[in-house]
C-alpha positions in Angstrom: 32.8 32.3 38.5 29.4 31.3 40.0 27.6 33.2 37.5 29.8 31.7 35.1 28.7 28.1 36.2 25.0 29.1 36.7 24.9 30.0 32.9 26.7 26.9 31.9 24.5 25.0 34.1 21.5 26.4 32.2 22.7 26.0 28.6 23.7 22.2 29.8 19.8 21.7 30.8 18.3 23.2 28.2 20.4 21.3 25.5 19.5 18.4 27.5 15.3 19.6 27.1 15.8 20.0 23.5 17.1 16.5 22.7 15.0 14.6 25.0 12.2 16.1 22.7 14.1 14.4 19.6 13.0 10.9 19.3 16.0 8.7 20.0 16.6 6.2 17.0 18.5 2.9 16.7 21.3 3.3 14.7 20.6 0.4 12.7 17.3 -1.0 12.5 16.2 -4.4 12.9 15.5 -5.7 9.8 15.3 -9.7 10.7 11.5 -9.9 10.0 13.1 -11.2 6.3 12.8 -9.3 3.3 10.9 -6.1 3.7 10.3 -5.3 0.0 8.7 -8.5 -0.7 4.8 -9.2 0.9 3.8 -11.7 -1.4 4.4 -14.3 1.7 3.1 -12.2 4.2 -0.6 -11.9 5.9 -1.2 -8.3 6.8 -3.3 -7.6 9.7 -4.9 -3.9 9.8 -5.0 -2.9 13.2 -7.2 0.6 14.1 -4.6 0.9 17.4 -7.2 2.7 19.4 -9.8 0.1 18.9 -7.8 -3.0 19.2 -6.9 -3.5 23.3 -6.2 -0.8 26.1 -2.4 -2.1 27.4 -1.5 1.3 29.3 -4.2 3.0 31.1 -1.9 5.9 31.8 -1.5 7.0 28.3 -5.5 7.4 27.8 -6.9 10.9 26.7 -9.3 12.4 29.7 -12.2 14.8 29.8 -14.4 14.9 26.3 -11.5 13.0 24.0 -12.0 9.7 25.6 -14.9 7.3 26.3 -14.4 4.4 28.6 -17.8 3.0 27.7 -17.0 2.2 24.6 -20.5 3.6 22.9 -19.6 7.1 21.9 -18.1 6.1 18.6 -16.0 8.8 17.7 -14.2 9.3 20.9 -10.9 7.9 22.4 -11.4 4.1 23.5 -7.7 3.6 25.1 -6.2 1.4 22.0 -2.2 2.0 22.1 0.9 0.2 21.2 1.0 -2.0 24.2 -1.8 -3.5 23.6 -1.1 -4.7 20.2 2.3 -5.6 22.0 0.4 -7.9 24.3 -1.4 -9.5 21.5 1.7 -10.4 20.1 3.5 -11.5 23.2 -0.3 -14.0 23.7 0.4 -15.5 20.5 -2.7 -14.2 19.2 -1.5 -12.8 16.2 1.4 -15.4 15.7 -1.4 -18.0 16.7 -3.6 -16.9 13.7 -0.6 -16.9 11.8 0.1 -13.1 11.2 3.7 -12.0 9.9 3.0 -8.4 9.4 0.8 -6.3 11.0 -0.1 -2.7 9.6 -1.1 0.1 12.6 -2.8 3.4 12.5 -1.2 6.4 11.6 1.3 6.7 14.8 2.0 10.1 14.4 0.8 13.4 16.9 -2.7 14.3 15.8 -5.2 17.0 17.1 -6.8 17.3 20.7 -9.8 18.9 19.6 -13.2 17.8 19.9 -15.2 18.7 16.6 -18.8 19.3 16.6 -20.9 16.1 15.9 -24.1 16.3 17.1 -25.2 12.3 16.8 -21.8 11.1 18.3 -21.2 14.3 20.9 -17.9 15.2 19.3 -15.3 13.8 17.1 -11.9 13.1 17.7 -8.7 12.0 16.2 -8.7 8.4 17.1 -8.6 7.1 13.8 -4.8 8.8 13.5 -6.4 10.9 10.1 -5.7 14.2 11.8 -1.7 14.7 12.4 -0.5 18.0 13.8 3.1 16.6 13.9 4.1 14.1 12.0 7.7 14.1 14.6 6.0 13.2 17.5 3.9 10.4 18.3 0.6 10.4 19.3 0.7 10.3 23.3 -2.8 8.4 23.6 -0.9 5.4 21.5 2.4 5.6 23.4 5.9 7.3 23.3 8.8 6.9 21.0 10.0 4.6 23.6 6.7 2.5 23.1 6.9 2.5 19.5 10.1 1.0 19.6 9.3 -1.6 21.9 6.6 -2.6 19.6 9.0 -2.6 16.8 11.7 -5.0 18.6 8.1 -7.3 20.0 7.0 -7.7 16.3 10.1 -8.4 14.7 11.2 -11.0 17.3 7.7 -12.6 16.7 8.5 -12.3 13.1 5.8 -9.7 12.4 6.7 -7.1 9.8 5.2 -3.7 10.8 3.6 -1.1 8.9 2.5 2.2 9.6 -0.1 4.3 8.0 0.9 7.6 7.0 -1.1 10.5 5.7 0.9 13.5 3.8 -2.2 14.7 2.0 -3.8 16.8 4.7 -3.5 17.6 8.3 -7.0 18.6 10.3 -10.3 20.3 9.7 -10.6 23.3 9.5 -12.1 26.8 8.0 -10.8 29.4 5.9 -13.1 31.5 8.1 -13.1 30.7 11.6 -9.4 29.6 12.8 -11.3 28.5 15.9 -12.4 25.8 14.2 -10.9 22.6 16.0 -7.2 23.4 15.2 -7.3 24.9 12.1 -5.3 22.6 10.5 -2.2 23.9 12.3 1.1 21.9 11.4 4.1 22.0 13.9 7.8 21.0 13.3 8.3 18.8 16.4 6.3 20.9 18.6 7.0 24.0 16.4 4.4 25.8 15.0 4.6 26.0 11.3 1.3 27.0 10.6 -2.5 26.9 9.7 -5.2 26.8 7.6 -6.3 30.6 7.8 -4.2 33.7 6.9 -1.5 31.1 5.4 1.1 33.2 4.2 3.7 30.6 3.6 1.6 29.1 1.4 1.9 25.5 3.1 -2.1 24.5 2.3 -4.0 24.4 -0.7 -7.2 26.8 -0.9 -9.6 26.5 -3.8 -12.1 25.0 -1.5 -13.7 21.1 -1.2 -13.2 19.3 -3.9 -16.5 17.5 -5.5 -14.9 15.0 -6.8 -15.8 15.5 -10.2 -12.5 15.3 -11.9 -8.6 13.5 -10.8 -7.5 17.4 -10.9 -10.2 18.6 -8.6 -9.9 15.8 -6.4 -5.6 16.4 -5.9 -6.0 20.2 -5.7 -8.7 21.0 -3.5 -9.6 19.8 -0.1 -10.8 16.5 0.4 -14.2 17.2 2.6 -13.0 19.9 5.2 -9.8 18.7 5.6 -6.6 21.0 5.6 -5.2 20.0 2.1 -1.3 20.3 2.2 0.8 21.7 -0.6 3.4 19.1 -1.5 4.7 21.5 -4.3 6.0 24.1 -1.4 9.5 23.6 -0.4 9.3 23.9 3.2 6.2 21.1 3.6 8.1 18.8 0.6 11.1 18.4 2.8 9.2 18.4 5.5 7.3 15.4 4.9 10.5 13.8 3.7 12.5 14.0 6.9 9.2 13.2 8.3 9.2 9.9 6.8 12.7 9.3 7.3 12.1 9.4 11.0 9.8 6.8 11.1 12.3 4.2 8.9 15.1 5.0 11.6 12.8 4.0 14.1 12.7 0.2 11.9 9.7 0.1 10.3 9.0 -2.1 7.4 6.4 -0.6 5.6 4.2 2.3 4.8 0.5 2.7 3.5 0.0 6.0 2.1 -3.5 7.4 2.5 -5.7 9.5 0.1 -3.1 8.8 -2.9 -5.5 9.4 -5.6 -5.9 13.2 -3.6 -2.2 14.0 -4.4 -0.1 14.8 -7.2 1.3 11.6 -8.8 4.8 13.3 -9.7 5.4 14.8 -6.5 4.3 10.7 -5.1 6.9 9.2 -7.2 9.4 12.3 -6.1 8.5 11.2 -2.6 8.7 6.9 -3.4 12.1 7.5 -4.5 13.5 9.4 -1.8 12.2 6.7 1.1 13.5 3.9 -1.7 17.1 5.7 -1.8 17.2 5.9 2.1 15.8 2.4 2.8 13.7 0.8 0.6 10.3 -0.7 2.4 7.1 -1.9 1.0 5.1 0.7 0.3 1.4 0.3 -0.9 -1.3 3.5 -1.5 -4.8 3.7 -0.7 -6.8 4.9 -3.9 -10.6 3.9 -3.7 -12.5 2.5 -6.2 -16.5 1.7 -6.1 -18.0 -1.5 -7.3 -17.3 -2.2 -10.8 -15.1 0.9 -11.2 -11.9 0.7 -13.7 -10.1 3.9 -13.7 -7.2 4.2 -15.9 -5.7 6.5 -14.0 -5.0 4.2 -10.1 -3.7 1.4 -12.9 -1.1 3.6 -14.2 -0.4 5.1 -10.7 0.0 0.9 -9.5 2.4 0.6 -12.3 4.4 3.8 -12.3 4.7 5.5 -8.9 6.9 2.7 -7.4 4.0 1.7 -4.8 1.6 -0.9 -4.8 -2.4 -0.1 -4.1 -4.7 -1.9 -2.1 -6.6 -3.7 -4.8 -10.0 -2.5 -4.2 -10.8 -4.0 -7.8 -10.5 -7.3 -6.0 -12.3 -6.5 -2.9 -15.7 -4.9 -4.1 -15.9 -7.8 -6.3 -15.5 -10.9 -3.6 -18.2 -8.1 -1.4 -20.5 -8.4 -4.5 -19.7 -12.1 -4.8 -20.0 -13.8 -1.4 -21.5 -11.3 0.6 -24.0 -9.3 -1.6 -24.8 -12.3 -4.1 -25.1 -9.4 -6.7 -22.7 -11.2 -9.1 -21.3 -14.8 -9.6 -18.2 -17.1 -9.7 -18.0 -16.1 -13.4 -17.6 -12.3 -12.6 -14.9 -13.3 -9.7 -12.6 -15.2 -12.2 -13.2 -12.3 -14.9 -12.2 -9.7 -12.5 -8.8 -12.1 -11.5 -8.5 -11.9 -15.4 -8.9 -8.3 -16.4 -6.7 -7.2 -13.1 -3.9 -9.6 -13.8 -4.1 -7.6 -17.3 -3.9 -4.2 -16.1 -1.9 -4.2 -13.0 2.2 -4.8 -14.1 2.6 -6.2 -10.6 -0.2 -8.1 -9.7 1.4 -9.8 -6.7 1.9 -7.0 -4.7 -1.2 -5.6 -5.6 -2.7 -5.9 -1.0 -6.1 -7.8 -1.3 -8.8 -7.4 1.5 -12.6 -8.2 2.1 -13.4 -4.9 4.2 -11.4 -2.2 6.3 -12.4 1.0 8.0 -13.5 2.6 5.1 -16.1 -0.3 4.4 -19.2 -1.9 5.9 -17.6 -4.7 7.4 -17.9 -7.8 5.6 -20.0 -10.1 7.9 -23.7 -8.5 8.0 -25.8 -11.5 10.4 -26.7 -14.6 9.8 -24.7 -17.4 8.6 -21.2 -16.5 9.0 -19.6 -19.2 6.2 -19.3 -16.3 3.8 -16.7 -14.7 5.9 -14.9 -18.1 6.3 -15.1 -18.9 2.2 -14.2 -14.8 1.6 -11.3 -15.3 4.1 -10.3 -18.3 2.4 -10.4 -17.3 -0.8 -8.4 -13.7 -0.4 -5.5 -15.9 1.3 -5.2 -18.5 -1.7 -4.8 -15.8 -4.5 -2.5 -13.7 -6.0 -1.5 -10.3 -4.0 -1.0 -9.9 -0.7 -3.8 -10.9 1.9 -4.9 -8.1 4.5 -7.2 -8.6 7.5 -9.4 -6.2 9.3 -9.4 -6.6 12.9 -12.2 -8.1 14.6 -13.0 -10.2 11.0 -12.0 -13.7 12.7 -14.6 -12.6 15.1 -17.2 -11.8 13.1 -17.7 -7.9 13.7 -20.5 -6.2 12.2 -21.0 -2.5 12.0 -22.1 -0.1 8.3 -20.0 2.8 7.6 -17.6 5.2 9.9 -17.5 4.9 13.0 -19.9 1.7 13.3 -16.9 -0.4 11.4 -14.5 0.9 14.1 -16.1 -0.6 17.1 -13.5 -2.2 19.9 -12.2 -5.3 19.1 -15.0 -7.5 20.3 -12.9 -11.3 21.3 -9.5 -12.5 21.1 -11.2 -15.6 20.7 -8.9 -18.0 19.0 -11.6 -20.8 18.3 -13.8 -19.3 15.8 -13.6 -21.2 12.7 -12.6 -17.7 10.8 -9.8 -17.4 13.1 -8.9 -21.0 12.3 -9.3 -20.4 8.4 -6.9 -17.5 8.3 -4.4 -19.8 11.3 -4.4 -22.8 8.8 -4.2 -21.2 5.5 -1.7 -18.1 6.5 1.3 -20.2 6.6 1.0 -21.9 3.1 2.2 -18.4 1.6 5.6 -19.5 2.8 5.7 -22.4 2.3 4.4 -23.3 -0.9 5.5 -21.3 -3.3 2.6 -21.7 -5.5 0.3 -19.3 -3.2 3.1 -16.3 -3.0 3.9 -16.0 -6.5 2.1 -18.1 -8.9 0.1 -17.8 -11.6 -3.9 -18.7 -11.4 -5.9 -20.6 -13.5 -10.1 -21.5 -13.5 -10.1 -24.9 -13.2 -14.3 -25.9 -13.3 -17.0 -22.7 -12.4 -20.8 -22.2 -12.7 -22.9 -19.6 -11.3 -22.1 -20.9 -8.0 -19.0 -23.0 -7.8 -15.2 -21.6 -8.7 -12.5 -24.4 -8.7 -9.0 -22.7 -9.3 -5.1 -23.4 -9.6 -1.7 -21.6 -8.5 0.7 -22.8 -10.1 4.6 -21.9 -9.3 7.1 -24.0 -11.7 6.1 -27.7 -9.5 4.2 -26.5 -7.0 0.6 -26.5 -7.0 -2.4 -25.5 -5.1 -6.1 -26.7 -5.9 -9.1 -24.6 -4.3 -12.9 -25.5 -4.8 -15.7 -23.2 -3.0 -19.1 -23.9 -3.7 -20.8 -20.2 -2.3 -24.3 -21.6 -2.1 -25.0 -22.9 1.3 -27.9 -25.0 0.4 -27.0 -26.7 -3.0 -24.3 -29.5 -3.3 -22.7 -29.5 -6.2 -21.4 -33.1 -8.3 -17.9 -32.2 -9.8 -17.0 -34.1 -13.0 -14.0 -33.3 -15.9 -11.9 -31.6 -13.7 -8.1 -31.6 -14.4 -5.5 -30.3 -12.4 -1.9 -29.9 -12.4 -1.6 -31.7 -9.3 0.6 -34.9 -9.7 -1.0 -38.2 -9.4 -2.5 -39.3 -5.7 -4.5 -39.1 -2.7 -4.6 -35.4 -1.4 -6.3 -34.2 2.0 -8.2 -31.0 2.7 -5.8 -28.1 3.8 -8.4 -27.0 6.3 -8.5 -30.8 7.2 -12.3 -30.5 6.8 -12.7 -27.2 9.0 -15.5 -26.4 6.4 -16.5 -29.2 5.0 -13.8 -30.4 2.6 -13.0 -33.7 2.0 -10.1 -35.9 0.4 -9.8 -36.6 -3.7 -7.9 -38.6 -5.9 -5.8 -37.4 -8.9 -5.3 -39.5 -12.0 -1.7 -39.5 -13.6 -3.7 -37.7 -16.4 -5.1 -35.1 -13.9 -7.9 -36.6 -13.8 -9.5 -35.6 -10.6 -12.6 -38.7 -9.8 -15.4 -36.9 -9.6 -16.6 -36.0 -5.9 -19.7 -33.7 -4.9 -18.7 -30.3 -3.5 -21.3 -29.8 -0.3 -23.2 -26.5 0.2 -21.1 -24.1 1.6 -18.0 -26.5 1.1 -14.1 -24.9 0.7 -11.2 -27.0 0.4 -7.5 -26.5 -0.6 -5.7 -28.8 -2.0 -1.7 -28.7 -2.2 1.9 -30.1 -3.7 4.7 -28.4 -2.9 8.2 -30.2 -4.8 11.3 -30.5 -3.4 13.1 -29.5 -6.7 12.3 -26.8 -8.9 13.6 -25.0 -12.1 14.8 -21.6 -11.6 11.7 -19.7 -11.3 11.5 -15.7 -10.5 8.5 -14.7 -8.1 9.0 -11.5 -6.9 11.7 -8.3 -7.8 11.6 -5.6 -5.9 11.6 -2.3 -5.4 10.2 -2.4 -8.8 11.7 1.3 -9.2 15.0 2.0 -8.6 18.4 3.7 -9.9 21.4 2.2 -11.3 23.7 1.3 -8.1 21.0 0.2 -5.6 20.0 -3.1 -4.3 17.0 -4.8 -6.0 15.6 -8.1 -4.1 14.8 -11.4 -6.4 12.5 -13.9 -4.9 11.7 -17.4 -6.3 13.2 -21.1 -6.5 15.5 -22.8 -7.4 18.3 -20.1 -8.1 20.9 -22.7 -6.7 23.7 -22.4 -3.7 26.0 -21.0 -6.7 26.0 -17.5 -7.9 25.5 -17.2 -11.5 23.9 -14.4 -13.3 21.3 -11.6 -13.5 20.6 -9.8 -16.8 18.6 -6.4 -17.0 18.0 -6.9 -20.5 21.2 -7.7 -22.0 23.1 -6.1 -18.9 25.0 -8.4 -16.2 24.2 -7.2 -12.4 26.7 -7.2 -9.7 26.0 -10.1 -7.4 25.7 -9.0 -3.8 24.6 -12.2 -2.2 23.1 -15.3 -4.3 20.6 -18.1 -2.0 18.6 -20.6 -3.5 15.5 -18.4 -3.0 16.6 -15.5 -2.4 19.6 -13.0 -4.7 20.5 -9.4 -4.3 22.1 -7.6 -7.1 23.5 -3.7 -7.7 21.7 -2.6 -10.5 24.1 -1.9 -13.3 24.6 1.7 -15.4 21.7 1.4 -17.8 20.1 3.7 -20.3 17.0 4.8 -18.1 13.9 2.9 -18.6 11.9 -0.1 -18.1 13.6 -3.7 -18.2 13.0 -7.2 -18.1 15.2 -9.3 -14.8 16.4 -12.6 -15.8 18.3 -14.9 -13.4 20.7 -17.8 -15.2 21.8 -20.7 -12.5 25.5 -21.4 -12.4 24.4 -24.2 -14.6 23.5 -22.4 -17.7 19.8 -22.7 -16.5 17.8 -19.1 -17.4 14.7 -18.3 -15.2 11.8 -16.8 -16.4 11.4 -13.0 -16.7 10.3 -10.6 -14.4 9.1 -7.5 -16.7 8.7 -3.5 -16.6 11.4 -2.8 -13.3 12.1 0.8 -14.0 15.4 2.1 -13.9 15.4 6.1 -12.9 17.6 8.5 -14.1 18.9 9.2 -11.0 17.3 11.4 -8.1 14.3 12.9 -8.4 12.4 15.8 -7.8 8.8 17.5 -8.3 8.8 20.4 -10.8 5.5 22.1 -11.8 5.7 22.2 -16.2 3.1 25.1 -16.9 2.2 26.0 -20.7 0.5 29.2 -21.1 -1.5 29.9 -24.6 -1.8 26.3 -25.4 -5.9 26.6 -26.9 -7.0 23.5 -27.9 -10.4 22.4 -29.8 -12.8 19.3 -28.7 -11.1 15.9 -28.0 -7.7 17.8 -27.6 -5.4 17.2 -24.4 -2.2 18.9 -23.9 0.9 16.8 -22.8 4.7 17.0 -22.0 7.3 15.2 -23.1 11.1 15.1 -23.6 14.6 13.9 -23.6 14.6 12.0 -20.1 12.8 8.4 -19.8 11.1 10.7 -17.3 9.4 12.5 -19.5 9.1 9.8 -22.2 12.6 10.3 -24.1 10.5 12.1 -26.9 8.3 8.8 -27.5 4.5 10.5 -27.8 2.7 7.5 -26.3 4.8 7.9 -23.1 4.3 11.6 -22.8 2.9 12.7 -19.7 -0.8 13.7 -19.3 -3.4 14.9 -20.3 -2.3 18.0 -18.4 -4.7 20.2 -15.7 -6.4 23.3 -16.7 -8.9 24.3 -14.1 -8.0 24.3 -10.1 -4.8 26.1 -9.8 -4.5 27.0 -13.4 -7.1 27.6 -15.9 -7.3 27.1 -20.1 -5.7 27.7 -21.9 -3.3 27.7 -19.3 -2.3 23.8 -18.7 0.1 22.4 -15.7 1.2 19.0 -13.9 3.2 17.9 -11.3 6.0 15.6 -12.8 8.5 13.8 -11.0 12.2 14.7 -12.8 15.9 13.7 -12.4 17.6 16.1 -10.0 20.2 18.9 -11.0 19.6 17.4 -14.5 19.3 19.9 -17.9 16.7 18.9 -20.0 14.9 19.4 -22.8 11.1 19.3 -22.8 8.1 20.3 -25.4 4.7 20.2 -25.3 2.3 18.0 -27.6 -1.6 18.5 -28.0 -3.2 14.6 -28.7 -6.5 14.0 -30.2 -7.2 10.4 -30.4 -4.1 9.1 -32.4 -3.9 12.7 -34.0 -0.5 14.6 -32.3 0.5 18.0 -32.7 3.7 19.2 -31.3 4.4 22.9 -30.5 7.2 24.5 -33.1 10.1 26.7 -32.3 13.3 25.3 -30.5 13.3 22.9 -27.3 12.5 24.2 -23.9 15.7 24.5 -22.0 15.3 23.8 -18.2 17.7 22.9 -15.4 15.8 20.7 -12.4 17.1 22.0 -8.8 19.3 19.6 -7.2 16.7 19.2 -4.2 13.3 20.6 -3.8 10.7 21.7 -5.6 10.5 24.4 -8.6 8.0 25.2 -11.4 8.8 26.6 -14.6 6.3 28.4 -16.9 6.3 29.1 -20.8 4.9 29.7 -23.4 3.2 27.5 -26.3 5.2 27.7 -29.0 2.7 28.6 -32.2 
């Protein structure tokens, strides 16, 4: 009997062990912060948590991970979660008028040191270099920590977001596994694998990618970083109920790292599944240099069901206000061409510099920030701030843009730009959602206009700090009156007088000079700002923002198609999206009235669930100027329509010509038929003999190969 209750006693306490390493998870997470699909009324603030404040000295890293000095750039500094929770408790962040704050990634990364001769070693404080994406990292807090920053932010009204990175894990070697931790990847705190003799196949190995192509760059590794294989079926579903974890814990959004690095099908695979479990604003970091257009992040913004940080926008306000290597006139063409290209240009997340970047403010004169800052929160997207901006940071390149957090001083004029002009994204209407106009511009000067329905905002910013400028024929949609500076002067703005023509008198814009003004009506026409997720399934819950929907249900049309009403506000409706035919739709809203909105185009309506499935074509030769492509009888795959057929397909990392392949995001447990097209300019050829047959696993990934068909 004693040994009996000796054993008991030991399976009781190591059941116990086992769970307590399980995070514990609220059952249902707070999600008062308001709508968490929706930013366009948000101001994001990035936060690199181990640079920001040290709040618990216990949890700091010791020996060669962690400097308290502060100097040795790529070590520890002490950053965690409590520190950002005592920024928020100080009304620091609430102060400056931040309602969503976006943290590094939180997840377990590596405790090696890596060789670096100039900065004695390199760590993982960034958050880049996860080991387990189930645990937290310790030096940033505990589950119990993370929580308590969750339920601090959202009673402060602050949205959180966390950075997540499922393209890689760690360095590492495919010849010396002692090389930091060889990109080893545990389960929480089971070993799953590395980098070297990976049997399981859970990394990609075709070496470092150079970058020359959107194939190399997705299948090999990016610099000498452990490149994961989202196509294997034990790291797919591992990075799914990786995910998961985090949105039980109550986040509210996600930014997904290196998304230009990984497959886009197995991306929108992976969108869907967190949008089926509990949909969150999700946006994608895919960088772009100055001037760069690639076709390839706009149709990744406008098909993968994430947003991108709209680097289009920043390296042309760098070029603009900081580097003076372009003018106002290439600022309002980039507005222009972006609004063009992007399908959802208001959740597109604008910023003027991050860790990736030289920060912003380089010396000198610091009214650049301020008229950068100013400008980024007046337009369209959704406005994100680098820490230590409002205090005028410096620092070129990693790790000297990653210093510690310099101030919390709250009486810096950039900390009082972002404090008065945060809030008008709620509360004029004109700022969140609408649509901008050039309103007077020279080489120098950019006057513009939001408009929403009634609501207006005015902005003038005269870049050249010793040059006033005498501003005559303006017109504005702002109704007749007297209308005072926004920033109430805070740099150098002044009152002006509208004409009931639009008139604006004429008034001299001073050097350096921004000013904002605003109307914000107290009745408006039914007017759709926002839908989201702007990629969903028939029988989930979409989100439509705006105005003036009424107090009284009435209707929402996809197409021609009647929603069911889940819950109808004067700014705010939720509907179950009815049984379509898959595709893209336009949302209409029609007040009880009779009134009908505007329309909000190109929300796409899945098949159902998806999954990743590798389509590979063997024998497929093509001559110069020929691509190979896929399409077939699911809108996935283009419903047989040639000019939505996916491609051009890859031929050189995993597979090579005349062998073509690509990673395509399918309905689930779905037969379908598929054939493969060769395109040359408007010139298609399609492969004869009968359809490809194929049934898509229910969960998962697969690949299916064949043959062209001559």
């Amino acid at each position: 009997m004693k040994k009996t209750l000796k054993l008991l006693s030991i399976l009781l306490i190591t059941i116990a062990l086992l769970f307590s390493s399980i995070p514990s998870v609220p059952a249902a997470p707070d999600t008062s912060v308001s709508n968490v699909v929706n930013y366009s009324t948000d101001v994001i603030y990035q936060i690199v948590t181990d640079r920001f404040l040290d709040g618990n000295p216990n949890n700091n890293p010791t020996g060669d991970l962690y400097d308290p000095t502060h100097t040795s750039l790529k070590k520890y500094f002490g950053g965690d979660w409590q520190g950002i929770i005592n920024k928020i408790n100080d009304g620091y962040l609430t102060g400056m008028g931040i309602t969503a704050i976006w943290i590094s990634q939180p997840v377990e990364n590596i405790y090696a040191v890596l060789p670096d001769s100039t900065f004695g070693g390199s760590t993982s404080y960034h958050g880049y270099w996860a080991r387990d994406f189930k645990k937290t990292n310790p030096f940033f807090g505990s589950f119990t920590d993370f929580q308590n920053l969750i339920a601090t932010a959202h009673a402060h009204n602050i949205k959180v977001i966390i950075d997540f990175a499922p393209n890689h894990t760690s360095p590492a070697s495919e010849t010396d596994p002692t090389y930091g931790e060889n990109g080893r990847l545990y389960d929480n705190g089971v070993l799953l694998g590395g980098y070297t003799n990976d049997t399981n196949g859970y990394f990609h190995h075709y070496g470092g990618t150079n970058f020359s192509s959107y194939e190399d760059g997705i299948y090999r590794n990016l610099f000498d970083l452990a490149d994961l294989d989202q196509q294997n079926n034990t790291i797919d579903s591992y990075l799914k109920a990786a995910i998961k974890l985090w949105l039980d814990m109550g986040i509210d959004g996600i930014r997904m790292d290196a998304v230009k690095h990984m497959a886009f099908g197995w991306q929108k695979n992976f969108m869907d599944s967190i949008l089926s479990y509990r949909p969150v604003f999700t946006f994608g970091e895919w960088y772009l240099g100055t001037n760069e257009v690639d076709p390839n992040n706009t149709y990744f913004a406008n098909e993968s069901g994430m947003s991108l940080l709209d680097f289009r926008f920043a390296q042309k306000v760098r070029q603009v206000f900081r580097d003076n290597t372009d003018t106002m006139y290439g600022l309002d063409s980039m507005l222009q061409s972006t609004a063009a290209d992007y399908n959802f240009i208001n959740d597109m997340v604008t910023f003027i510099d991050n860790h990736d970047m030289d920060r912003f403010y380089t010396g000198g004169s610091t009214r650049p920030v301020e008229q950068a800052l100013a400008f980024t929160l007046t337009s369209r997207g959704v406005p994100a701030i680098y820490y230590g901006t409002e205090q005028y940071m410096t620092g070129n390149g990693d790790p000297y843009n990653r210093a510690m957090m310099t101030s919390f001083d709250t009486t810096t004029t950039a900390y009082n730009v972002i404090k008065k002009l945060a809030p008008l994204r709620k509360s004029n209407p004109a700022i969140a959602y609408g649509t901008q106009k050039q309103r007077w511009i020279n080489n120098d000067v950019y006057i513009y206009e939001r408009q929403f329905g009634n609501n207006v905002a005015l902005v003038a910013i005269n870049r050249n700090l010793s040059t006033s400028y005498y501003i005559t024929g303006l017109y504005t949609a702002l109704p007749a009156g007297t209308y005072s500076d926004v920033l109430g002067g805070l740099l150098n703005g002044n009152n002006i007088s509208v004409a009931s023509d639009g008139s604006v008198t004429p008034f001299t814009l001073a050097p350096g000079e921004v000013a904002v003004w605003q109307y914000v009506s107290t009745t408006n026409p039914p007017l759709i700002g926002h839908v989201g997720p702007t990629m969903t399934k028939a029988g989930q819950t979409i989100t439509i923002d705006g105005r003036g929907f009424g107090t009284t249900a009435g209707q929402v049309l996809f197409g021609t198609t009647p929603a069911t009403i889940v819950s109808w506000e004067d700014t705010e409706v939720k509907v179950k999206v009815p049984a379509l035919t898959p595709g893209k739709y336009n949302v209409t809203l029609k007040t009880a009235s009779g009134v009908t909105s505007n329309s909000y185009n190109n929300i796409n309506v899945l098949t159902g669930n998806q999954v990743c499935v590798r389509f590979v074509v063997n024998n497929a030769s093509t001559v110069w100027g020929e691509n190979v492509y896929l399409t077939g009888n699911v809108a996935e795959l283009g419903s047989w329509d040639t000019s939505k057929a996916i491609g051009p397909m890859f031929n050189q990392v995993v597979y090579q010509y005349p062998t073509w392949y690509y990673d395509v995001s399918v309905p689930a447990g779905t037969t379908i038929e598929f054939k493969f097209i060769k395109k040359n300019g408007s010139t298609v050829t399609w492969e004869g003999g009968y359809n490809h047959v194929y049934t898509t696993p229910t969960s998962g990934t697969a690949t299916v190969i064949v043959n062209w068909q001559n």
